[in-house]
N, C-alpha and C positions, 0 to 999 in steps of 0.2 A: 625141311630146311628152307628157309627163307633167304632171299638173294632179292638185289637191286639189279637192274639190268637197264640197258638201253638197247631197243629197236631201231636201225638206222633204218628202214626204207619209211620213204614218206616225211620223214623227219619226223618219226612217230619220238614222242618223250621217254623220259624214265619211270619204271613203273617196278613192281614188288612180284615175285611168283613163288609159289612154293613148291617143292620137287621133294622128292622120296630119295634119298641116296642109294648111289647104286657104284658097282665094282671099276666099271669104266670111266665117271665122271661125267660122261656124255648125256646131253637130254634134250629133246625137240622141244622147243617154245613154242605158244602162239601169243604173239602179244596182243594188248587188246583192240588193236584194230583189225585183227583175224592175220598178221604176217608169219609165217611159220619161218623158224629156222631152228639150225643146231648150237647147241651150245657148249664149250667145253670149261667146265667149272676146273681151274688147277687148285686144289683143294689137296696138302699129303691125306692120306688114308689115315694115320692116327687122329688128325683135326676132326675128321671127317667123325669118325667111328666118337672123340666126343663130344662133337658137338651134337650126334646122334644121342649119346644118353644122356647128354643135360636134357634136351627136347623131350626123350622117355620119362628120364624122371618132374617134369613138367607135369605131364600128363597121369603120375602115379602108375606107370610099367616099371616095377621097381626092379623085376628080374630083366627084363630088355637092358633099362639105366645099368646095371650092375656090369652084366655081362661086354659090354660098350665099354666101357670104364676097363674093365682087363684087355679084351683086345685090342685097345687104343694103346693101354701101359705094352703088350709086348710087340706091336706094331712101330711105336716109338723107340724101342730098344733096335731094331730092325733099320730104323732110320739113323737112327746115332751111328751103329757100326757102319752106314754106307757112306756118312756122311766123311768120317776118319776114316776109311779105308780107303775111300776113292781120294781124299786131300792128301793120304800117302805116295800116291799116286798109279794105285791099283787099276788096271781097267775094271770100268763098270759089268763087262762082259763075264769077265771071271769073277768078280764080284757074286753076281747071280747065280753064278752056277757052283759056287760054292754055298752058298746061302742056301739051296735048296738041300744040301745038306746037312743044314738046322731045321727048315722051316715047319719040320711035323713033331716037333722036339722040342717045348720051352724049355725046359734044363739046359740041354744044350745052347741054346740061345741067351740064356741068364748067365752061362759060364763064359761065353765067349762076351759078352756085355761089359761083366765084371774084371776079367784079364787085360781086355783093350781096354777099358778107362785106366786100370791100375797102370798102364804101361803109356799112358797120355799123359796123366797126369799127376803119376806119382803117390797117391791114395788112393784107398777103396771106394767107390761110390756111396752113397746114401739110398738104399735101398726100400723099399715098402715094410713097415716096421711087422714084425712078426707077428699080432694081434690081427692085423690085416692082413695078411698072406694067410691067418688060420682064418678067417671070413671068407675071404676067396677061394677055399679050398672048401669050408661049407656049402657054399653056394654054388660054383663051378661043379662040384666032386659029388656032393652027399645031396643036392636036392632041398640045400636050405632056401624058404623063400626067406629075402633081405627085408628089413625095414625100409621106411622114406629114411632115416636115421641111420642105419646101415651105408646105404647108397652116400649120402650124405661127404659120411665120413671117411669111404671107399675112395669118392670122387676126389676130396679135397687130399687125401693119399695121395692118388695119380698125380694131381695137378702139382702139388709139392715136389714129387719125382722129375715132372719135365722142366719144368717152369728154370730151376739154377743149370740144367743142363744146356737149356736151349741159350742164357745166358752165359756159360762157360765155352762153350765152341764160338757163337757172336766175336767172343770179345779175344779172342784169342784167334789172331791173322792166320796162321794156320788153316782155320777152317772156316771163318767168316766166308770166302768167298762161295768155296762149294753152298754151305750152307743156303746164300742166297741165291745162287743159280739151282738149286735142287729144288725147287717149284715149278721149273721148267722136265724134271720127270715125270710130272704127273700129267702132261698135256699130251694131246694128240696131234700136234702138229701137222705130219704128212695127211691127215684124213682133209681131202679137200673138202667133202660137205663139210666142213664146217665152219660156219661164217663168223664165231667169235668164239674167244679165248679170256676166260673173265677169273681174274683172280681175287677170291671174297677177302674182309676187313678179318681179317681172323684172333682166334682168342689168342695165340700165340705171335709170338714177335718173330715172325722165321724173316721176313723182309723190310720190316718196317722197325722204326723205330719202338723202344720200350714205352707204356702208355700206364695210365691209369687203369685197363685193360690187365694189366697183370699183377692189378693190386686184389681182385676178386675173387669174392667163392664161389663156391657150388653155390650156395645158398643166394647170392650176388644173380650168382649167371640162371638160376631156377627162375626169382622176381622178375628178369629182365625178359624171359621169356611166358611169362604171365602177363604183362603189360603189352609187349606186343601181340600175342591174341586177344587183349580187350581193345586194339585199337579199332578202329572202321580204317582200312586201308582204299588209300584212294591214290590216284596216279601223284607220280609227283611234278 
């Protein structure tokens, strides 16, 4: 994953690094004047996990892209329910510890998905159409290796899936606010090493305005990530 960052000691500049994602978020820098510090990337976990397999399928890991591509779809479904639960105004506490009583269980996490939207907002969700649920059951289940084509069409599934819902909670005050304080779950806060708190431009609109950013495909987001590994990156 590639991030823009800024080094404060010395009034070191802006510069590019790239980091291997990881469960925590967390990762020691060294900027290019040799200054070490920590960094906490607030990144949700579904973001994270796609923008991991756009970068796989960059690179033609069609089964890594794939597999990314589902656990971002039910990691995203994990975030919707916390998102309405908690703007119900559930504590977060029992939130979790009821959660863990889905979390080794997509079915049950698909049914509890399915009920709470129906009871938000009065229809069924749009779910991953059935040709692709039989893909993902090849591939996940049976050992099918996917196409670049596969994945493709996998991705731009998911991305179809999140993309109206993240815009139906936005726009709907109910849950606009949680929605945009729920960036602040993914940080580490109380951890005092850690000297910055950086939240990346992300493909989805959890904070920021809707962009040109969510007019894109897979196909969009693959090129864009071919282009920047032909750059020669230099400080900015």
């Amino acid at each position: 994953m590639r991030y823009h960052i800024t080094c404060f000691e010395d009034n070191c500049q802006h510069f590019a690094i790239d980091v291997s994602p990881n469960n925590e978020g967390m990762y020691e820098i060294t900027c290019p004047n040799g200054h070490v510090f920590k960094l906490d990337i607030l990144s949700h976990h579904f973001q994270t996990l796609f923008e991991n397999a756009i970068h796989a399928l960059s690179d033609k890991y069609f089964i890594e892209a794939f597999s990314s591509f589902t656990a971002c779809y039910e990691r995203f479904i994990e975030y919707f329910l916390r998102i309405v639960i908690i703007s119900r105004g559930i504590n977060i506490t029992e939130f979790d510890k009821t959660w863990k009583l889905l979390s080794s269980q997509s079915e049950r996490q698909l049914g509890a998905f399915i009920l709470t939207y129906l009871k938000e907002f009065s229809e069924q969700p749009k779910l991953l159409s059935d040709n692709l649920v039989k893909l993902r059951n090849k591939v996940i289940h049976k050992g099918y290796f996917p196409t670049e084509d596969d994945c493709i069409k996998y991705g731009n599934g998911v991305l179809n899936f999140i993309r109206p819902i993240i815009e139906l909670l936005k726009c709907n005050k109910a849950f606009e606010d949680e929605l945009i304080r729920s960036v602040n779950y993914t940080g580490n806060f109380e951890n005092k090493e850690i000297k910055q708190h950086y939240f990346p431009y992300g493909v989805f609109a959890i904070n920021r305005a809707f962009d040109k950013t969510e007019e894109k495909s897979i196909t969009d987001f693959i090129q864009d990530q071919i282009e920047i590994k032909n750059r020669t990156w230099q400080r900015l």
